[in-house]
N, C-alpha and C positions, 0 to 999 in steps of 0.2 A: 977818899970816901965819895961813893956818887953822890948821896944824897950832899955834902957841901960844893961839889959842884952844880947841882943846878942852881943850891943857894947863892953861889958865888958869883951867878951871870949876871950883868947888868938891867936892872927893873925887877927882879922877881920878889926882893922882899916888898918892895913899892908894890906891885901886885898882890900879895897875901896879906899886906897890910889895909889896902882899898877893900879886899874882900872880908875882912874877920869880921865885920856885922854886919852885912848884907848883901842880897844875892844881885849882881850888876849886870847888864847888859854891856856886850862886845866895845859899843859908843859912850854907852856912860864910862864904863874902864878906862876908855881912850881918853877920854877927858880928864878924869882925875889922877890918869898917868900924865902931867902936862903934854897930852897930842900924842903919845909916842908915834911912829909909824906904826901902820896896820900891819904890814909884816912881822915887827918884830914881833907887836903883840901876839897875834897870832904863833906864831914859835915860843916865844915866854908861856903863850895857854900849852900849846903841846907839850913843852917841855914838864909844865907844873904837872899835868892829867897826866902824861906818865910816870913821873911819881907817885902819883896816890893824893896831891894835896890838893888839887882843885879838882873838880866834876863839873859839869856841863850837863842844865838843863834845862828844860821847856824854852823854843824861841832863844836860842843863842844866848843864857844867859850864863852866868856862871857863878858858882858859890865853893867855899872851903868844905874837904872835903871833912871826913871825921879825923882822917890821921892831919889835914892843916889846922884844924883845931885844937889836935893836939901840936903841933909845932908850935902853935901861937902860947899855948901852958908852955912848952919849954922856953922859948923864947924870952919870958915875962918877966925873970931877974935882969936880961941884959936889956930891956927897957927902963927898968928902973934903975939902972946903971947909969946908963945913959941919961938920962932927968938928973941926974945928982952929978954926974958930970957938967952937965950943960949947964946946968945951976951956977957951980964952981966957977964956970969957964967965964961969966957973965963981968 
């Protein structure tokens, strides 16, 4: 499936994650990506914008797009999985 492999690439869910409440600038992303490289990032945004999950606007920002909004509803059992895991693991 294409769409699990962009999921599958290293940073991207770190990236839709940093974005599901709010729209970031290129630098602030880099940051709360601990620093990634600018290239990668950069390819991790093309790669998301060509799927449909991020969008890119005004001044280099960037935000989830409608359908990463909707990934993030799908997403929302295997977080709470995870809490309850991590719970356990403690």
């Amino acid at each position: 499936m294409a769409l699990l492999d962009v999921l599958g690439r290293r940073w991207v869910l770190r990236i839709v994650w940093e974005l599901r409440a709010e729209t970031l600038g290129f630098r602030a992303l880099q940051a709360r990506c601990d620093a990634m490289s600018p290239s990668v990032l950069s390819q991790r945004l093309r790669d998301l914008e060509g799927a449909g999950i991020v969008e890119q606007v005004e001044n280099a920002h960037y935000r989830l797009s409608r359908e990463g909004n909707e990934l993030l509803t799908a997403l929302a059992p295997l977080e709470d999985w995870a809490a309850r895991w991590a719970e356990r693991s403690r």
